[in-house]
Structures are given as C-alpha cells and as structure tokens.
ZATIBA-765994 format. One record per residue (C-alpha): residue in three letters; x, y, z. Coordinates in Angstrom, 2 decimals, decimal comma, always signed. Layout:
residues N
+------+---------+---------+---------+
: resn :      px :      py :      pz :
+------+---------+---------+---------+
:  ala :       X :       Y :       Z :
...
+------+---------+---------+---------+
//
This chain:
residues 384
+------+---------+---------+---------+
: resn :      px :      py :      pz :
+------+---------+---------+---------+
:  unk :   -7,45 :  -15,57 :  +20,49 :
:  unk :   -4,36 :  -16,86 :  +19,05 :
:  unk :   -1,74 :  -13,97 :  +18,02 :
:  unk :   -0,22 :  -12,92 :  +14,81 :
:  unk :   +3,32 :  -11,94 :  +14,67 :
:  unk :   +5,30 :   -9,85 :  +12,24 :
:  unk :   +8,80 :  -11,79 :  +11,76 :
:  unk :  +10,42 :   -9,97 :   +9,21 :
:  unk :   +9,62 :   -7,61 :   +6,04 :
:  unk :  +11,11 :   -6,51 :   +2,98 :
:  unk :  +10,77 :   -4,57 :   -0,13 :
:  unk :  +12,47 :   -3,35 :   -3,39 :
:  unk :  +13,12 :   +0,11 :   -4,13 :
:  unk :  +10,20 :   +2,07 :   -5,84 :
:  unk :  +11,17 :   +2,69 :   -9,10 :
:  unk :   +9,47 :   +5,24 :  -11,58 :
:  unk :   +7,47 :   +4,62 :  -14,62 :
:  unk :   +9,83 :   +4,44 :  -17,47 :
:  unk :  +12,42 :   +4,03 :  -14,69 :
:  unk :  +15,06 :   +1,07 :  -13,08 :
:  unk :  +12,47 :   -1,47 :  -13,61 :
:  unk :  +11,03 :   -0,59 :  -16,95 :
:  unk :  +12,82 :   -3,77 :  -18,13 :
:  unk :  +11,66 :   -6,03 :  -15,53 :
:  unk :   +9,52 :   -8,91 :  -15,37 :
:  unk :   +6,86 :   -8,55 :  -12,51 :
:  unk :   +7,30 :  -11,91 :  -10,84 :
:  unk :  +11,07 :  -11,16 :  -10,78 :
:  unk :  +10,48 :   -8,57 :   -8,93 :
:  unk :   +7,62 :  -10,51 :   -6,43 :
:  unk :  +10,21 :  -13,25 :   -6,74 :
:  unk :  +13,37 :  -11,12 :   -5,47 :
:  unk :  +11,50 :  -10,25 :   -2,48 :
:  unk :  +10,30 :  -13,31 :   -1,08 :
:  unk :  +13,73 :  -15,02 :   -1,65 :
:  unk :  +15,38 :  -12,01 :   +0,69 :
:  unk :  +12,72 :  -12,90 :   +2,93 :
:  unk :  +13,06 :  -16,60 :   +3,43 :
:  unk :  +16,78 :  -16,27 :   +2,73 :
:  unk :  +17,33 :  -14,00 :   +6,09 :
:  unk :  +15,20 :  -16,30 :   +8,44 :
:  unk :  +16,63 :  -19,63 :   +9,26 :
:  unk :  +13,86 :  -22,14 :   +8,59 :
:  unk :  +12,66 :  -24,51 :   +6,24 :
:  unk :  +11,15 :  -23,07 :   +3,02 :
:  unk :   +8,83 :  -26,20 :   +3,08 :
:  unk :   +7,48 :  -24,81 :   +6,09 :
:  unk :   +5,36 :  -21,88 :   +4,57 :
:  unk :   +1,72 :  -22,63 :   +4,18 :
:  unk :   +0,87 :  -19,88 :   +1,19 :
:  unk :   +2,11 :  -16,96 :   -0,69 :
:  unk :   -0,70 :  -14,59 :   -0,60 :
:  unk :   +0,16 :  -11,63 :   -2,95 :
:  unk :   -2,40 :   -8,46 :   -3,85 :
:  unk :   -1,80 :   -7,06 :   -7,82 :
:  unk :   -4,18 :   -5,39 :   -9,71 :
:  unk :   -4,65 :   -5,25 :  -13,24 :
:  unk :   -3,71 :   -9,00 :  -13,32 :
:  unk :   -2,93 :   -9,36 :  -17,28 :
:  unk :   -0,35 :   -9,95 :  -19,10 :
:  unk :   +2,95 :  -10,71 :  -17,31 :
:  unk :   +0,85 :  -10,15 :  -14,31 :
:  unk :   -1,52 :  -12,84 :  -14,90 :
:  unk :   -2,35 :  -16,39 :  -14,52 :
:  unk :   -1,89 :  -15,69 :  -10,62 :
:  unk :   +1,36 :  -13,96 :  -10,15 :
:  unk :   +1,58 :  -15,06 :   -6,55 :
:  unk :   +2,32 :  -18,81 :   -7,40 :
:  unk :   +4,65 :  -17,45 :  -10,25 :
:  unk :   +6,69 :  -14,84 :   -7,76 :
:  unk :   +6,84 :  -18,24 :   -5,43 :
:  unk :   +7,95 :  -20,55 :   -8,05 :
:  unk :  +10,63 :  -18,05 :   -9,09 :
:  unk :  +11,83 :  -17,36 :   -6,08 :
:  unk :  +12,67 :  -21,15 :   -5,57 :
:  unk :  +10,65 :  -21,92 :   -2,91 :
:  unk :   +9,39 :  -25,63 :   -2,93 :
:  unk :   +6,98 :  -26,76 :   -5,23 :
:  unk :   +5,22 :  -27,15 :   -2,61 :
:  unk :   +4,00 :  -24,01 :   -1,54 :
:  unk :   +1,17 :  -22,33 :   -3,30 :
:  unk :   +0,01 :  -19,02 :   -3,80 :
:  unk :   -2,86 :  -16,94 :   -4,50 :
:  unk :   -3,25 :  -13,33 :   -6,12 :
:  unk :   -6,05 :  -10,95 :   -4,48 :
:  unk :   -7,23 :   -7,81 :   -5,74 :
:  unk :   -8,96 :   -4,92 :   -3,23 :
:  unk :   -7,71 :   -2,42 :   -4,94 :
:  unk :   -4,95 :   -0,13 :   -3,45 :
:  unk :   -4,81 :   -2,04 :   -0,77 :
:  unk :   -4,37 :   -5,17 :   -1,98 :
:  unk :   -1,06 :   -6,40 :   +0,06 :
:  unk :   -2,76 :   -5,23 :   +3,05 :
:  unk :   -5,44 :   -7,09 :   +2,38 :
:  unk :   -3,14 :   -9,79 :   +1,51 :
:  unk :   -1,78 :   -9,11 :   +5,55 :
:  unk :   -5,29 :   -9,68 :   +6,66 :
:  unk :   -6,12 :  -12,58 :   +5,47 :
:  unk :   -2,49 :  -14,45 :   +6,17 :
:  unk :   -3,04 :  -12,91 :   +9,68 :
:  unk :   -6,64 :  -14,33 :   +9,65 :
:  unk :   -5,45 :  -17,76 :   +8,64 :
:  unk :   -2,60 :  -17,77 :  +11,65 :
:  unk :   -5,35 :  -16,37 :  +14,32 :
:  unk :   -7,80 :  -19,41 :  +12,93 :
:  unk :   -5,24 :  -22,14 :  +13,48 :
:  unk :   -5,59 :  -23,05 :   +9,34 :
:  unk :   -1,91 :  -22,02 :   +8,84 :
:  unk :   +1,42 :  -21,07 :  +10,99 :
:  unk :   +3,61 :  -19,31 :   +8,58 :
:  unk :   +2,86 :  -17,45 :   +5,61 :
:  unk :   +4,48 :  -14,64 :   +3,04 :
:  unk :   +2,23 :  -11,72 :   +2,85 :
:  unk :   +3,15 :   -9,05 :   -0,22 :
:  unk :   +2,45 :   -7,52 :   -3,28 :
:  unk :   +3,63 :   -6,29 :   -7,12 :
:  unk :   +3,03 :   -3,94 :   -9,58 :
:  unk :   +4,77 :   -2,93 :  -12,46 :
:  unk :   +2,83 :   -0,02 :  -13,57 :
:  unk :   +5,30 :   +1,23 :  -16,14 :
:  unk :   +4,13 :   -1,64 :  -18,33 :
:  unk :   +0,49 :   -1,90 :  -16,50 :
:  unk :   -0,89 :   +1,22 :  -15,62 :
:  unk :   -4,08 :   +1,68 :  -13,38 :
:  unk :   -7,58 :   -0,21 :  -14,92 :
:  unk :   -5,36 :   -1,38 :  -17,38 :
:  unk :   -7,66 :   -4,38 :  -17,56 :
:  unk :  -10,41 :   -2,52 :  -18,28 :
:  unk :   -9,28 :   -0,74 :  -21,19 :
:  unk :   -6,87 :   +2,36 :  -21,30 :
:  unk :   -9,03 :   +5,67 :  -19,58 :
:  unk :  -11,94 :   +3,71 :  -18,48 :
:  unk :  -13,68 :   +4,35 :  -15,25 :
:  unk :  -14,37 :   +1,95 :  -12,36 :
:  unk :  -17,81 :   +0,61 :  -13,60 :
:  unk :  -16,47 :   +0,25 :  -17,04 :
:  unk :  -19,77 :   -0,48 :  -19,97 :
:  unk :  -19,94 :   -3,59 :  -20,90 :
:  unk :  -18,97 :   -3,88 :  -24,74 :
:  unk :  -21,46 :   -7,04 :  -24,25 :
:  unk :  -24,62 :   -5,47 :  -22,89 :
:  unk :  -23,76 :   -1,33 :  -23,44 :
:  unk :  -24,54 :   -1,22 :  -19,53 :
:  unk :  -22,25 :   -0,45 :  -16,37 :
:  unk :  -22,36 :   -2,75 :  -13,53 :
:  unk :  -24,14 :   -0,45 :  -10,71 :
:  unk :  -25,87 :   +1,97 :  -13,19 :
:  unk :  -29,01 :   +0,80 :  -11,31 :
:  unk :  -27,96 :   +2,38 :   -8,02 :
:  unk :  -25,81 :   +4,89 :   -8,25 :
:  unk :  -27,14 :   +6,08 :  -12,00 :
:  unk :  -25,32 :   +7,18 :  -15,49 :
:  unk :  -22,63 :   +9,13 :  -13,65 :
:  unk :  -18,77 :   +9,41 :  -13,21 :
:  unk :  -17,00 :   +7,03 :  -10,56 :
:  unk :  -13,42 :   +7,28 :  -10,68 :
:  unk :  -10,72 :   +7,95 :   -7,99 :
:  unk :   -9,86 :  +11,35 :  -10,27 :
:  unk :  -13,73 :  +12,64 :   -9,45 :
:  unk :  -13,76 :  +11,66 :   -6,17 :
:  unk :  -10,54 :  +13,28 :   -5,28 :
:  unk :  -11,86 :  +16,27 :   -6,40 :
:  unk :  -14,94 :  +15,89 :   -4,76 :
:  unk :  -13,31 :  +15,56 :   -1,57 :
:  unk :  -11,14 :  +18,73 :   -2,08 :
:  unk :  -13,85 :  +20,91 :   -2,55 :
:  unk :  -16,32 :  +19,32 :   +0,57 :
:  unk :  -13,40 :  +19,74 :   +2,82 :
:  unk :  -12,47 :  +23,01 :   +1,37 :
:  unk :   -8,65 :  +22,07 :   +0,36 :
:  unk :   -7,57 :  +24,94 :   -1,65 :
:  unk :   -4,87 :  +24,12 :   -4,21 :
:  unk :   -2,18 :  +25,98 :   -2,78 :
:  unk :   -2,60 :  +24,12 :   +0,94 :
:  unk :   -2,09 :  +20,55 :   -0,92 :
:  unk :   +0,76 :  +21,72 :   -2,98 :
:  unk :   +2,30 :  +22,33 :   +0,38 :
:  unk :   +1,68 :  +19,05 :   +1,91 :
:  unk :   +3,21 :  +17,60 :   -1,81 :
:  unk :   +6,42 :  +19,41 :   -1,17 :
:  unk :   +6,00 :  +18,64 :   +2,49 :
:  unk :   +6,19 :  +14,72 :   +1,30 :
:  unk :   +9,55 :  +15,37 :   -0,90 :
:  unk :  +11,13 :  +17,04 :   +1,97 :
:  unk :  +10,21 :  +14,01 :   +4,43 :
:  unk :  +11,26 :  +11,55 :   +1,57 :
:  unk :  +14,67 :  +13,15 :   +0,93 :
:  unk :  +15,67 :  +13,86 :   +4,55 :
:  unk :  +14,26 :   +9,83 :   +4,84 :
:  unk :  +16,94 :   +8,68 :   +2,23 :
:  unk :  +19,85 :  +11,16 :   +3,17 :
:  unk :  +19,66 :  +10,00 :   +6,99 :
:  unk :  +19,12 :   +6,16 :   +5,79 :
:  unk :  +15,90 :   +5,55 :   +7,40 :
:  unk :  +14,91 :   +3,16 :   +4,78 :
:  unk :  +18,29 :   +1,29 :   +4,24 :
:  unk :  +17,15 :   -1,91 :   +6,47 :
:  unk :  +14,13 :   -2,21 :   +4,45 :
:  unk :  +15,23 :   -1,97 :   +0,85 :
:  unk :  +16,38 :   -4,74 :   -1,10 :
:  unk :  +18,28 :   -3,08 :   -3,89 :
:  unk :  +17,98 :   -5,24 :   -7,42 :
:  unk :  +18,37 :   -5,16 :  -11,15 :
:  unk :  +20,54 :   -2,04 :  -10,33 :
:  unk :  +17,86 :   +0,16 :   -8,81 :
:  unk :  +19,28 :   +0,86 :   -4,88 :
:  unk :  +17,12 :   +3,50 :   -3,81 :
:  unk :  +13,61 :   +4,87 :   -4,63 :
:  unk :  +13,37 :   +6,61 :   -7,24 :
:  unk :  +10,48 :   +9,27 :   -7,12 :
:  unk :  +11,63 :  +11,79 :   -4,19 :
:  unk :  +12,24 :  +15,03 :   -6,44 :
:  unk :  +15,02 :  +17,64 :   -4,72 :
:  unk :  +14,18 :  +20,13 :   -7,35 :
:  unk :  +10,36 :  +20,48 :   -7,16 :
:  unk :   +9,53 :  +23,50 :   -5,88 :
:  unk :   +5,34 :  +25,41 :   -4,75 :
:  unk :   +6,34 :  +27,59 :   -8,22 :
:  unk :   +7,01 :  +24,53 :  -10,15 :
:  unk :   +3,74 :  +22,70 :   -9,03 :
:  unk :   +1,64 :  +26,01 :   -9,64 :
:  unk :   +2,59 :  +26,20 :  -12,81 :
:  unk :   +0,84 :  +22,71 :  -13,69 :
:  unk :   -2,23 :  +22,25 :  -15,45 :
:  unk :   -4,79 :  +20,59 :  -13,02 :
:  unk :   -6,31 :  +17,20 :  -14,36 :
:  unk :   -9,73 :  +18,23 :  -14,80 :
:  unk :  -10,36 :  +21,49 :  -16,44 :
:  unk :  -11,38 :  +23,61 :  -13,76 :
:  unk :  -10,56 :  +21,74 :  -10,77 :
:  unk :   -7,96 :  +21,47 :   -8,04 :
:  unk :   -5,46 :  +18,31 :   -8,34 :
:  unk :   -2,25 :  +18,19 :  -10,24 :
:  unk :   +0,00 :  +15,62 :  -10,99 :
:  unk :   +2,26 :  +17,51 :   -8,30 :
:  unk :   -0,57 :  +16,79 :   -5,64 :
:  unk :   -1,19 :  +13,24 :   -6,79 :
:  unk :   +0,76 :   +9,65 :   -6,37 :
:  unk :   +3,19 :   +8,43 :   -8,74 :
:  unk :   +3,03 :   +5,95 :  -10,87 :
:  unk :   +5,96 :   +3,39 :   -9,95 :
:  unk :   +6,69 :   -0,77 :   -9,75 :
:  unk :   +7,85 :   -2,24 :   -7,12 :
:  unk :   +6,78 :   -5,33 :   -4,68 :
:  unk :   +7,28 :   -5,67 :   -1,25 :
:  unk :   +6,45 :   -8,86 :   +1,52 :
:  unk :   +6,26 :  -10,04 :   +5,18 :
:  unk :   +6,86 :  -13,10 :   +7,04 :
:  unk :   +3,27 :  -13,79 :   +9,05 :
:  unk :   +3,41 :  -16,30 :  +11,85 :
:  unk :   +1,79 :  -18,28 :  +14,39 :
:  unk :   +2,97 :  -18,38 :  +18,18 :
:  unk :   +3,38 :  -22,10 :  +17,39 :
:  unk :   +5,63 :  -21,17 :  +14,09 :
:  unk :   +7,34 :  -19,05 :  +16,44 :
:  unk :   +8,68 :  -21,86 :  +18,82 :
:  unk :   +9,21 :  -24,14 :  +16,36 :
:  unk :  +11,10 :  -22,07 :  +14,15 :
:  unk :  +13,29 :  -20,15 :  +17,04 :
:  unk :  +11,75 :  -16,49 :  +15,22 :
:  unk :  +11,79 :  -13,31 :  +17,08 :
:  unk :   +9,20 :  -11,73 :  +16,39 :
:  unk :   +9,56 :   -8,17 :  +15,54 :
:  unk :   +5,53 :   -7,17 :  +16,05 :
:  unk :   +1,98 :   -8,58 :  +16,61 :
:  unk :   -1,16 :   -7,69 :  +14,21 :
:  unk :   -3,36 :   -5,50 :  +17,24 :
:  unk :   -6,02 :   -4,67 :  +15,25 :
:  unk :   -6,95 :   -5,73 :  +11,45 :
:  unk :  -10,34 :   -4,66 :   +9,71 :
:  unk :  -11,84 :   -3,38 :   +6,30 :
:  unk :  -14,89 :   -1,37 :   +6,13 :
:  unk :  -16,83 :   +0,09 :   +3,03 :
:  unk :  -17,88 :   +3,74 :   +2,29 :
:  unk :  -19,44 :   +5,43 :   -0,54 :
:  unk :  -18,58 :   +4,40 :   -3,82 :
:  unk :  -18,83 :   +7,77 :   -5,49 :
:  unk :  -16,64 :   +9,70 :   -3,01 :
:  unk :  -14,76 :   +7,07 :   -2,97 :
:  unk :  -11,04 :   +8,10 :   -1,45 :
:  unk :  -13,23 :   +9,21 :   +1,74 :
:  unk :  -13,29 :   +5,93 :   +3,14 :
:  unk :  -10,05 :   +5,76 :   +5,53 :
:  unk :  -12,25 :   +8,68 :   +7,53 :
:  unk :  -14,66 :   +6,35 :   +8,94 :
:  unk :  -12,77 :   +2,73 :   +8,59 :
:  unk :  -10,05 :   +4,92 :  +11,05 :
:  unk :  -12,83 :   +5,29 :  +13,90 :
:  unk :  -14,75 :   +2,22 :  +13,60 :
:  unk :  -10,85 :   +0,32 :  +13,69 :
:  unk :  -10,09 :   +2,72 :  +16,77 :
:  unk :  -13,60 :   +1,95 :  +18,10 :
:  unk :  -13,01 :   -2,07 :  +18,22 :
:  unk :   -9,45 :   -1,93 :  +19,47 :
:  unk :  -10,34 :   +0,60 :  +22,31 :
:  unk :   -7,99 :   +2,95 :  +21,48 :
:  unk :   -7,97 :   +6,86 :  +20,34 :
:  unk :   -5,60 :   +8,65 :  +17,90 :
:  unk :   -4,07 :   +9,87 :  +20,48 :
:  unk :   -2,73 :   +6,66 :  +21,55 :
:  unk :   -1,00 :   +5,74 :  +17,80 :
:  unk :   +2,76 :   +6,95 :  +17,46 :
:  unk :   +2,61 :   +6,95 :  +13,97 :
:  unk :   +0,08 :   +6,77 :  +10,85 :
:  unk :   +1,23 :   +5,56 :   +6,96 :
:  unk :   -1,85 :   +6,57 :   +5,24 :
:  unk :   -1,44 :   +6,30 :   +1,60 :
:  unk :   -0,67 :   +9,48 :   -0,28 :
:  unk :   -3,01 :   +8,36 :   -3,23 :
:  unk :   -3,72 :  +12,49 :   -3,02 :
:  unk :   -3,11 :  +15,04 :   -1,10 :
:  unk :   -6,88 :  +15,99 :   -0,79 :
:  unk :   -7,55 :  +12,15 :   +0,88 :
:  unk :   -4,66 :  +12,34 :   +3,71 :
:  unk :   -5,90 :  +16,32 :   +4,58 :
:  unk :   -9,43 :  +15,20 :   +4,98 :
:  unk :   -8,07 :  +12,34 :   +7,33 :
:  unk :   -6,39 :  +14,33 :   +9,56 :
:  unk :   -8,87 :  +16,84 :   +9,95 :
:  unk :  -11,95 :  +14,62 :  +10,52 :
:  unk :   -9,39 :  +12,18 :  +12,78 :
:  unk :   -7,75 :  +15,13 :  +14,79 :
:  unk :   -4,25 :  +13,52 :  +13,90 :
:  unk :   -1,16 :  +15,35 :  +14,34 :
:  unk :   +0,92 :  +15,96 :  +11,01 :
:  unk :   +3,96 :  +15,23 :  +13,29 :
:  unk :   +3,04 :  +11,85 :  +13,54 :
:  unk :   +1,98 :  +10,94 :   +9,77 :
:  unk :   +4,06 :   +9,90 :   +7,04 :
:  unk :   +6,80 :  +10,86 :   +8,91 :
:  unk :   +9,37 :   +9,69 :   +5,92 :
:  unk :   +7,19 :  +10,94 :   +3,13 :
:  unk :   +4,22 :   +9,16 :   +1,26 :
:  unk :   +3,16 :   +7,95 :   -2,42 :
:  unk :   +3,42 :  +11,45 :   -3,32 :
:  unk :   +6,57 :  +11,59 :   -3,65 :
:  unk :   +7,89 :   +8,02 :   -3,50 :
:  unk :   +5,22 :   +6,47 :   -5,60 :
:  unk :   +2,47 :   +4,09 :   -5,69 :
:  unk :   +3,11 :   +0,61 :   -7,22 :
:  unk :   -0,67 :   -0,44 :   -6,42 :
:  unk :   -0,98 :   -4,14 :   -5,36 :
:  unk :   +2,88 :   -3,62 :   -3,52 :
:  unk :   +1,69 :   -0,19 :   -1,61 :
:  unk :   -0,15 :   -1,89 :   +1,40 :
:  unk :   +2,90 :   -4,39 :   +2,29 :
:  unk :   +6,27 :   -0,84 :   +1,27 :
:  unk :   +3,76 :   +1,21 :   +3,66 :
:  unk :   +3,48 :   -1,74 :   +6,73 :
:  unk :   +7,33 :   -2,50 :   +6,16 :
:  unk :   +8,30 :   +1,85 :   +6,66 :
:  unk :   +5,69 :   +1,61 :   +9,22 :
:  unk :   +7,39 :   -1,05 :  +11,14 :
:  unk :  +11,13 :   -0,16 :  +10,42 :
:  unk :  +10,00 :   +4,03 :  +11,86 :
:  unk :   +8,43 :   +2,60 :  +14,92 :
:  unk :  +11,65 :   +0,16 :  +15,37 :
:  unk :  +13,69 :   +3,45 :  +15,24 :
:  unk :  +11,49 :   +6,07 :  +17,20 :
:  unk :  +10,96 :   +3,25 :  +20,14 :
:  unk :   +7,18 :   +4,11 :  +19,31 :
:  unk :   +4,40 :   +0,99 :  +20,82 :
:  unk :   +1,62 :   +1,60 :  +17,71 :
:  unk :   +1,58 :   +2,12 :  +14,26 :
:  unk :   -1,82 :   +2,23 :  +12,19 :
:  unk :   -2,22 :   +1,94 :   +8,84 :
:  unk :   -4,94 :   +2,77 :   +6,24 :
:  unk :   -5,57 :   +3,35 :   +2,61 :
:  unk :   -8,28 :   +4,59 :   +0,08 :
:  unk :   -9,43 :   +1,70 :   -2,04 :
:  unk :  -11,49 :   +1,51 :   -5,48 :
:  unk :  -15,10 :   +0,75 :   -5,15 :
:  unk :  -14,79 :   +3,25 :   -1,68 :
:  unk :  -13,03 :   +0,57 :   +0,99 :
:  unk :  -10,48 :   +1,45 :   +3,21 :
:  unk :   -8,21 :   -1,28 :   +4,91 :
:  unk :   -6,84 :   -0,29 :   +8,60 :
:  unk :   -4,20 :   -2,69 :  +10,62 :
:  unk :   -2,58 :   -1,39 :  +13,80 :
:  unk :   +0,41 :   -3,15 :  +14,75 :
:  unk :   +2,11 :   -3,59 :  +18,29 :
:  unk :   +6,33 :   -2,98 :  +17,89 :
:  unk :   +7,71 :   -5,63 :  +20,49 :
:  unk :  +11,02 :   -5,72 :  +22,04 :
+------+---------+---------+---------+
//
C-alpha cells in the first residue's frame, strides 16, 4: 500500500479562555498556521489538493466551513479547497486520517491536515445551546435523538468522567496528583524549550498559556467538585483554550516531486466506537484493537499523547493498557496546557512528533476520548 508521510507540522500557542486570543478571529488563527506551514516548505501552494480542518461548534465566526476560510486567509490559491469535519475531540486527527486516507488511495498527493477552536468565544456544545447535553431535546419534537436506545438518561462527557472514576476506583486525591503531575511536565517542557520548534508565536501570544507554577494538591483540594457529590474538579479536568494547529500530509510521489524530507510515515491509523454513555472509556479498547492490526504491543511504543480531557480517562488507560507513566505525556497534557477542541488532535500529533524527534524514539501513538464514545488512534513511524 502506498505510504503516508509527515513533512512538516505546526501550531500556535494555546492560549486561555479570556486569554492572548480572546480578540482573535478563528480563521486568523487556522489561517496563521497553514501560511507557516506552506511558507517553510519550498513548493508550489497550487500544489495542495485540500485543507481538511476538524472544529466543533461550527457557528458563528466558526461557520460556513472554516477550513476554506482559514485557506483563503492564509493566501493560498483560490484554488485549493477545504472542508471542516467534526468527530468531536478528535476532530484534527480525524482530519489526519482522512488526508492520510486520500494519499494511501492515490485521490490526492499533498494535503494540510489541522484544526481550530476558539473556545473563549465558543465554548463546548455551544451549538446546541449553553449547558445542554450530547443528545440535546429537540425544541421541534420535545424528544432526544437516541432516547429509544439508551432511554431518558444523562449522556455527557461530565457523567461519564465520573462514571469512569468510580468503576476504576480513582480516588480524588490520586488524580489531583496526576493534575499537578501534568503542570510539572508542562513547565519543565517550556523552561527546557521542548516546544520552541513547534510553536508559531502570533497576535502577541509566544508561549502557552495554561501551565500554572503556583497550583499546588492544597489548592486543588480545596475546589468544589463539579457534581455535588462526586470526584472531578476543574483542577483534574482540561482547560478551556483556542488555538489551531496543522500538518503537511504527503504522497511518496509528492515527495519526489517536491524534493520533501519527510520527517515520519502514518504506521497505523484507525477509529473505533465504544459505549456512548461511558463515553471517555473508549481510547481503552480503540488502543488494543489499533495495537492488534499493526502487530505491535505497548511495549513496543516510545511514547503515548493521550488527551488529558480528565484525569480519570488517561488513569483508566494506563491501567487497562499496562503503559508506563514514563512514557505518556511526557511534556504535560490538556490538563494543564488546555484543550482547544477541533485543534487538540493535530497540537497533540505535532508534540508527539517534535518528543520523538528529540528522544531518538521509532513510535509514537496517539489517542483521544471523543463525544458520542469514539476514540481515534494513529501511530506514527519517526524517520531519519
């Protein structure tokens, strides 16, 4: 089968709600990344097939496919279209996926793969209405969408993080230490300038934002959880951040023409669906059926970027997967340097990539809880 190759990848800072990017338009942001991209590869910009981008909550600003209006700002050719995708959380690695699925098929030999969210003006189901669950009523018929199957209950990432805390028996304590675990990674991350060849610095914002030096176990204890009685905290949860982030996908034949080097090869790509109602849960068995197909064993992957969506979801991972800590989220996760949604899947592949550049490590994996319970995994090859 035809390969896919990683040329390049990019990504702005992640900036906090209310924070650097407060002020900025969504496809500027989606736009200043794919014009870093193209702008460090010598090629024709005419030469890209599609822009595939993943955003969620695609209103307002972020409507009216953002991936065409990221391209057209960006001042790539008219040329060159682009299409907006929505699974969730991991959206931009879908958006991975299918670019890699289009080079593999022979459809297309070069396309830019990303993501953007600007949650600060869009938070989470903002299109549904602020507070409402996945399976929102419908104000036409007074019914939710899978009421039929799975009955008149609560489905929402908030429940099914808690649901997973309790099965696996996560006490709160244990996943306020893995939070302040995440800082720590974060901050030593930024002080030793792992993620300076990554980050694209723009509208003044140089550095993520959400890594907190001060946070201490005593501060997060003394937080009220986020459903009475439960476990989670805000201190145990992702942040809420914008950002975008993008990769240059190409064919072997893009790859002569063009003179590109590539910097890795998509091993492995799948998506596989779980329960709906414990939603988060999914990465658990995506992880083995992914392993499963590409003959490999956990053992064999240098590092893991699963996404920090909670602490409950990456504990539950490890301990059903048999991962070493030592080997995930090695520079912190979305706990402490956010979660801009549709741009997580693309920041988390481009850390993933720049860490195994670094470490001399052969393969990364990558996975992420997803609304609707999905889970995305893509292990990547580092060549060179």
């Amino acid at each position: 089968m035809p390969e896919a190759y990683i040329i390049d990848s990019l990504r702005t800072p992640v900036g906090r709600r209310g924070g650097g990017f407060a002020q900025t338009h969504p496809a500027d942001l989606g736009a200043h990344v794919i014009r870093s991209l193209v702008g460090r590869g010598d090629f024709d910009p005419a030469a890209i097939d599609d822009v595939i981008f993943g955003c969620l909550d695609q209103i307002g600003s972020q409507a009216g496919d953002i991936a065409r209006t990221c391209a057209l700002a960006a001042g790539l050719p008219e040329s060159v279209p682009g299409v907006t995708i929505d699974r969730q959380c991991g959206s931009s690695q879908q958006a991975v996926h299918f670019a890699a699925q289009a080079v593999m098929s022979g459809t297309a030999d070069l396309i830019v793969a990303g993501g953007v969210q600007k949650m600060s003006q869009f938070p989470i189901l903002s299109a549904f209405g602020a507070g409402e669950p996945y399976g929102a009523t419908d104000p036409w018929t007074g019914s939710r969408g899978w009421q039929h199957r799975y009955g008149d209950q609560e489905i929402s990432q908030f429940r099914s993080a808690e649901m997973i805390a309790e099965k696996w028996g996560l006490e709160r304590s244990v996943m306020e230490e893995f939070a302040l675990e995440s800082h720590r990674r974060a901050l030593a991350a930024q002080t030793e300038g792992r993620f300076d060849a990554e980050i694209m610095p723009f509208d003044g914002v140089t550095a993520d934002e959400g890594p907190r030096p001060d946070t201490t176990l005593e501060k997060m204890a003394g937080l009220k959880t986020l459903t009475p009685g439960g476990r989670l905290t805000a201190a145990v949860s992702s942040q809420i951040s914008d950002a975008a982030s993008a990769m240059l996908i190409a064919s072997e034949a893009a790859v002569r023409t063009h003179g590109f080097t590539p910097r890795a090869r998509i091993h492995h790509l799948s998506v596989r669906g779980a329960d709906p109602v414990m939603m988060l849960a999914a990465p658990i068995p995506a992880t083995e059926h992914a392993l499963k197909k590409a003959g490999l064993t956990i053992g064999d992957i240098d590092l893991v970027e699963i996404n920090e969506a909670f602490a409950s979801v990456v504990l539950a991972w490890q301990a059903d997967l048999g991962a070493d800590p030592a080997r995930v989220n090695v520079n912190g996760g979305a706990i402490a340097l956010g979660h801009p949604l549709g741009a997580t899947g693309t920041r988390l592949m481009t850390t993933l990539l720049n860490e195994l550049e670094r470490t001399g490590g052969r393969y990364g994996l990558q996975t992420m809880c997803e609304g609707g319970g999905q889970a995305n995994v893509t292990i990547i090859e580092r060549l060179g």
